[in-house]
C-alpha positions in Angstrom: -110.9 -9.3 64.2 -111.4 -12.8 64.3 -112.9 -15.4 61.7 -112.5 -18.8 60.9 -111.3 -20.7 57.9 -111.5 -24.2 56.4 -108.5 -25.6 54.9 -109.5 -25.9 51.8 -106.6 -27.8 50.3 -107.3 -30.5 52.6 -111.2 -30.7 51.9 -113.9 -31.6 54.3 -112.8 -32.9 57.4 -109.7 -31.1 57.7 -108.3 -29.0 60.6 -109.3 -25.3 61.0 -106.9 -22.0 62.3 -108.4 -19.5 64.1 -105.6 -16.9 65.0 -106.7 -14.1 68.1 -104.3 -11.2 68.1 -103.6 -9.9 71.6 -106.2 -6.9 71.7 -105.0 -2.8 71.6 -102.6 -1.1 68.7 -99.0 -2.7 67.6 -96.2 -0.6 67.3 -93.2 -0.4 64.4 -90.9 -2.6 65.6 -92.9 -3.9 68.4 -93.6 -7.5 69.4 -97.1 -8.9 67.8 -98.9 -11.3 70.4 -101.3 -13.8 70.3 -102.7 -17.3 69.9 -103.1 -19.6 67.1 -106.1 -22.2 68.1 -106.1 -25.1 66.1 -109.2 -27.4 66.1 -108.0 -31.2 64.4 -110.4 -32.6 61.7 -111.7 -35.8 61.1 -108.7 -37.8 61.2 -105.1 -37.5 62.3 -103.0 -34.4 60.9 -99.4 -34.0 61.0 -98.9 -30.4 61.1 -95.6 -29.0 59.5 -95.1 -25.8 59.9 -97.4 -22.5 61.2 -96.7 -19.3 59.5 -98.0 -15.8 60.3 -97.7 -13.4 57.5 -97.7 -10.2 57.2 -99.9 -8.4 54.4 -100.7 -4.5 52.9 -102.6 -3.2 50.0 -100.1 -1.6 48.1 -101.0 1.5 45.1 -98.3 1.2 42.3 -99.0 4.6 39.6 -97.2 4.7 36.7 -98.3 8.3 34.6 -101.7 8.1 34.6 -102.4 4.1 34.9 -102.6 3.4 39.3 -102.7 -0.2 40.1 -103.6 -1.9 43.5 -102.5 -5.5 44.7 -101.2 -7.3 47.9 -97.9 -7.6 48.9 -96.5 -9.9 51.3 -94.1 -7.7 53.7 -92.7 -10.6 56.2 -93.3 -14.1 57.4 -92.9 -15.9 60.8 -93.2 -19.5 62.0 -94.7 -20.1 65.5 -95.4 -23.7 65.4 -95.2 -26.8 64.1 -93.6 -30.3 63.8 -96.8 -32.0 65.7 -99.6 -34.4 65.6 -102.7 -33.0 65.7 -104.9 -36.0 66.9 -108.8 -36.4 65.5 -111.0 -33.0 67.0 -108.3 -32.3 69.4 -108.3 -28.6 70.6 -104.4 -27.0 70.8 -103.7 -23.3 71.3 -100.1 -21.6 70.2 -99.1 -18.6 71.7 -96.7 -16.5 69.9 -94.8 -13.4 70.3 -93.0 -12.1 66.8 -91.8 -8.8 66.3 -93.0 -6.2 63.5 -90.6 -4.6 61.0 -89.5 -1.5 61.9 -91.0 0.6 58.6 -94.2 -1.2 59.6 -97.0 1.5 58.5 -99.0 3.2 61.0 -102.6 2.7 60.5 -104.2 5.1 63.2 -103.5 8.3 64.9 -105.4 8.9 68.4 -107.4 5.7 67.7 -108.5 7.2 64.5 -107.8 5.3 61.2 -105.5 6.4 58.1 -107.3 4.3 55.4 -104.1 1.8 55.6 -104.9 -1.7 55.2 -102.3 -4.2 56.4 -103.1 -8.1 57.7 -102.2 -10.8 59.7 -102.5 -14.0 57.5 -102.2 -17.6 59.2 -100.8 -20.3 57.0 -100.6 -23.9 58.0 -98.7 -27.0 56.2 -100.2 -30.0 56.5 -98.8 -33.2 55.4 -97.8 -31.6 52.2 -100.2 -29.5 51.9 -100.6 -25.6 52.4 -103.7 -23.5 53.0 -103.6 -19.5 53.7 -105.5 -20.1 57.0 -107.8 -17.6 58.0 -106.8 -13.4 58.1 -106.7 -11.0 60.9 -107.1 -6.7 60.5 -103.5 -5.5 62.2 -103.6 -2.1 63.7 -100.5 -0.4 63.9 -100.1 3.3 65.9 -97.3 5.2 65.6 -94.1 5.4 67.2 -93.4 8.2 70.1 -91.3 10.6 67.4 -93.7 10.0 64.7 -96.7 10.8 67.0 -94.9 14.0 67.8 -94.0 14.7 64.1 -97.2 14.5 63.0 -98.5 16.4 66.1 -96.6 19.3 65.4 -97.7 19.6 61.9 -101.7 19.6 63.4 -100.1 22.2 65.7 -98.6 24.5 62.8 -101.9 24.2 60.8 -101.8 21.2 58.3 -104.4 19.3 57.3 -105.0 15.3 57.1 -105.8 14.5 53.3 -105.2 10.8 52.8 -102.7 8.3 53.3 -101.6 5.6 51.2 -98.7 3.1 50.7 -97.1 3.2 47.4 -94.7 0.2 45.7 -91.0 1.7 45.1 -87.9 2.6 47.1 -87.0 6.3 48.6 -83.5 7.2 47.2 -80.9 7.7 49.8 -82.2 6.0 52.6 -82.0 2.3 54.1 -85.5 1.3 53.2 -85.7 -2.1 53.3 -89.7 -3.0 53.1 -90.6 -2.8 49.1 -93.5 0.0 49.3 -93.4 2.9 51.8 -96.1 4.7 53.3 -96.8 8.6 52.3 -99.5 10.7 54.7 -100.7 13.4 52.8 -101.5 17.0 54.4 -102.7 20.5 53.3 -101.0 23.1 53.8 -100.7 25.2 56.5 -102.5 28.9 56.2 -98.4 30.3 56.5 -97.2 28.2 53.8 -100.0 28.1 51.1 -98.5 30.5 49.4 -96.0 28.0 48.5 -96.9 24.5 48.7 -100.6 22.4 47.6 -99.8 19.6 49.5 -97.1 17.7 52.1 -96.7 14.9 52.1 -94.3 12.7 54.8 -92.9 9.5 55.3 -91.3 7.8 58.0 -88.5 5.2 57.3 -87.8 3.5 61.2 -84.6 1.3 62.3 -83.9 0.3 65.8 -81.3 3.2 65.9 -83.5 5.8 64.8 -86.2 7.2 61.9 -85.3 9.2 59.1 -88.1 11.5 58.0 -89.1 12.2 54.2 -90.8 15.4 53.4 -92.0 16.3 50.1 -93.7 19.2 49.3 -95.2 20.2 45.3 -94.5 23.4 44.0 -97.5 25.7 43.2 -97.2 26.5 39.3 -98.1 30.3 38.3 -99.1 32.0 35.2 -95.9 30.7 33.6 -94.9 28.2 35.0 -95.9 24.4 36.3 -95.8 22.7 39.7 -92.7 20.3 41.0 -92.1 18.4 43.7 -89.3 18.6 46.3 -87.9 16.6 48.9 -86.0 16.9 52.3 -85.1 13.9 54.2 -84.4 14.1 58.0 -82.9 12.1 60.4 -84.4 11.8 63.9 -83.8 9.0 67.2 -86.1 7.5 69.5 -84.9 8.9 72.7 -85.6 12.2 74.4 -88.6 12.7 72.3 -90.4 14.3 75.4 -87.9 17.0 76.0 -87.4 19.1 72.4 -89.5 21.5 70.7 -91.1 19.6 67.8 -93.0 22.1 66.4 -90.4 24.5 66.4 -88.1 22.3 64.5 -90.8 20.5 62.5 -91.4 24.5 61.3 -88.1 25.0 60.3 -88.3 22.0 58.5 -90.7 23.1 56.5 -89.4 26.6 56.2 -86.1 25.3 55.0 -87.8 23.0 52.6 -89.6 26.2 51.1 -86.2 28.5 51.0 -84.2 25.9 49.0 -86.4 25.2 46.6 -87.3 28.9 46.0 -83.3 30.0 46.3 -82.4 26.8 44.1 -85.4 26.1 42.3 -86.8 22.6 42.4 -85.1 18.7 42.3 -86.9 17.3 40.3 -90.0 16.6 38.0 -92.9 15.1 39.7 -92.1 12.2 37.6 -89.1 11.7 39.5 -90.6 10.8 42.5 -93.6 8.8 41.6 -97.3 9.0 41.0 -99.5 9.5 44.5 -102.7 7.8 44.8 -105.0 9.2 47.5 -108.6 8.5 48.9 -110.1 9.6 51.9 -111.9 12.2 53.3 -110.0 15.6 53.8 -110.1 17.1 57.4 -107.5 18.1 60.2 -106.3 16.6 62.9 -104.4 17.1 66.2 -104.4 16.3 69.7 -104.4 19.1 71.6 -101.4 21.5 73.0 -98.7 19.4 74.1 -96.9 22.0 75.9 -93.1 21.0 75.8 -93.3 18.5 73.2 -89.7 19.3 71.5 -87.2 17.5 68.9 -84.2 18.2 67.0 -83.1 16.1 64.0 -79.6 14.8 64.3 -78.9 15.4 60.5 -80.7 16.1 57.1 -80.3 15.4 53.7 -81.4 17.1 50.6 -82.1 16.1 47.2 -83.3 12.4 47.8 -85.6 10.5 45.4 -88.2 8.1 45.4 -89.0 5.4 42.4 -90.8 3.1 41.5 -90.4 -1.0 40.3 -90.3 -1.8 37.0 -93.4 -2.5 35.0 -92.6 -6.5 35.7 -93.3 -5.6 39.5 -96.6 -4.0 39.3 -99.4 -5.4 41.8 -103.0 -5.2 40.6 -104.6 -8.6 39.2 -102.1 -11.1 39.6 -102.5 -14.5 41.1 -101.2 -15.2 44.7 -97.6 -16.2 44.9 -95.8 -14.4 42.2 -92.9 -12.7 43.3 -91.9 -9.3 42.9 -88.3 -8.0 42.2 -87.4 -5.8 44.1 -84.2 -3.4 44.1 -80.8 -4.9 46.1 -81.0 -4.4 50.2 -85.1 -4.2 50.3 -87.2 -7.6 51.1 -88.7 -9.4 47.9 -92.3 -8.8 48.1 -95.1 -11.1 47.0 -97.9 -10.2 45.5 -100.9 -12.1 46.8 -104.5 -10.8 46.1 -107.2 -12.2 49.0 -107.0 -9.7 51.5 -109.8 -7.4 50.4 -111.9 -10.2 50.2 -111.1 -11.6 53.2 -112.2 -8.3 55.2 -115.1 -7.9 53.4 -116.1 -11.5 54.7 -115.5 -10.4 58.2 -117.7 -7.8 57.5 -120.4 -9.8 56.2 -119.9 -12.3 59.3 -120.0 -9.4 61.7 
């Protein structure tokens, strides 16, 4: 996904970027390859500084209000500190490397209705212009593939995935939204659960693994949510039985609650916005497929910012405060735009 964009700031006759990701899917905490081509304007440029910055639309729910902006997840420079001589042609490779809670925005080349971006920024003699915008794919890690494969395999559904702004209690999040993919239940667990819903929280070292599952309410009684958190690694992925433990995941996500009763209200953990199209999902038998978490943890929350961080109709550049050990966020609002002008191109 490629289109081209004047630098406005600069007016007529000013260079243009025109960044070309390396084709195929990226992974969490994989390198991001490319080329940013420059084309010089009508007069000498000094060019400053080259940026690539990473972009997602972010939901932010707060009771019934749900909110949408752009947040700004992380920034690299891959250039700069040259002359850029009067319609000169210069191409940048660069190799940068994804966070590791990076959403995933396709499973077996289908997409997840996640929307994240590659923005090019170039400084100019003083002057800064957004560049132009690139669609960034992302597909999931080994163990996340093989979480997710093992739920197909036990029977849940694909509902809808979404990122949502706020911080997962008792974890080492460091990005300032996290990413929740939302199933239906299996046939052997409807009894007890409307919907799952999981997130994965990577780190060179490993992934921990967030389930959370709402209660169904009866006669007397209303629905809560639950949570069990999971820790996994990235080795040996090929040789454990992931749908076995992934089943007694669930199963012991189910027994607590009902021996214990639930955590929490579903107020505790955040609003969930969803959109797409139900359906299931799965990728056949993978005979041998196996896993076994290294630890797990019960009782974890998620929250959300404060009403001074909500995204949804605020200029580009504010910032967003965000709690202690997680990356400031900021809030920038171009992005859908900018994909429905590729579309419009295309």
């Amino acid at each position: 996904m490629v289109f081209k964009r004047l630098l406005g700031s600069l007016g007529v006759g000013g260079p243009t970027v025109d960044t070309v990701l390396d084709p195929g899917p990226v992974h969490p905490g994989g390198p991001l390859t490319g080329q940013v081509h420059l084309r010089g304007g009508t007069a000498d440029f000094e060019i400053e500084q080259i940026t690539l910055e990473l972009v997602a639309r972010v939901e932010d729910e707060h009771g019934d209000e749900e909110r949408e902006g752009v947040v700004l997840f992380d920034r690299f420079t891959v250039g700069g500190g040259f002359r850029l001589a009067e319609g000169e042609h210069r191409s940048l490779p660069f190799t940068a490397h994804l966070p590791w809670e990076t959403p995933i925005t396709e499973l077996y080349g289908q997409p997840l209705g996640i929307i994240l971006g590659v923005r090019t920024g170039l400084s100019v003699a003083g002057a800064k212009d957004k560049g132009d915008l690139d669609q960034l794919t992302v597909a999931p890690l080994p163990a996340q593939e093989a979480v997710l494969e093992a739920l197909g395999q036990l029977g849940f559904g694909f509902k809808s995935a979404d990122l949502e702004l706020g911080h997962v209690g008792g974890t080492g999040q460091r990005l300032p939204f996290y990413q929740e993919i939302e199933l239906t239940p299996a046939p052997q667990y409807a009894h007890a659960l409307n919907e799952l819903e999981v997130t994965f929280l990577a780190n060179p070292g490993g992934m921990d693994v967030v389930l959370e599952a709402d209660k169904r309410g009866g006669l007397f009684s209303s629905g809560e949510d639950a949570l069990t958190l999971f820790t996994v690694g990235h080795e040996g992925v090929e040789h454990r039985d992931w749908n076995a433990e992934v089943d007694a995941w669930i199963s012991r996500l189910v027994e607590r609650r009902a021996a214990y009763g639930s955590y929490g209200s579903h107020d505790s953990y955040g609003s969930h916005g969803s959109y797409g199209a139900h359906g299931s999902y799965g990728h056949g038998e993978h005979a041998g497929h196996g896993y076994s978490h290294d630890g797990h943890h019960d009782g974890g929350r998620r929250s959300g910012p404060s009403t001074a961080a909500v995204v949804g109709g605020v200029a580009a550049g504010v910032a967003v405060g965000v709690v202690g050990g997680m990356v400031a966020a900021e809030v920038v609002d171009e992005i859908g735009d900018a994909f429905e002008d590729e579309e419009d191109e295309d």
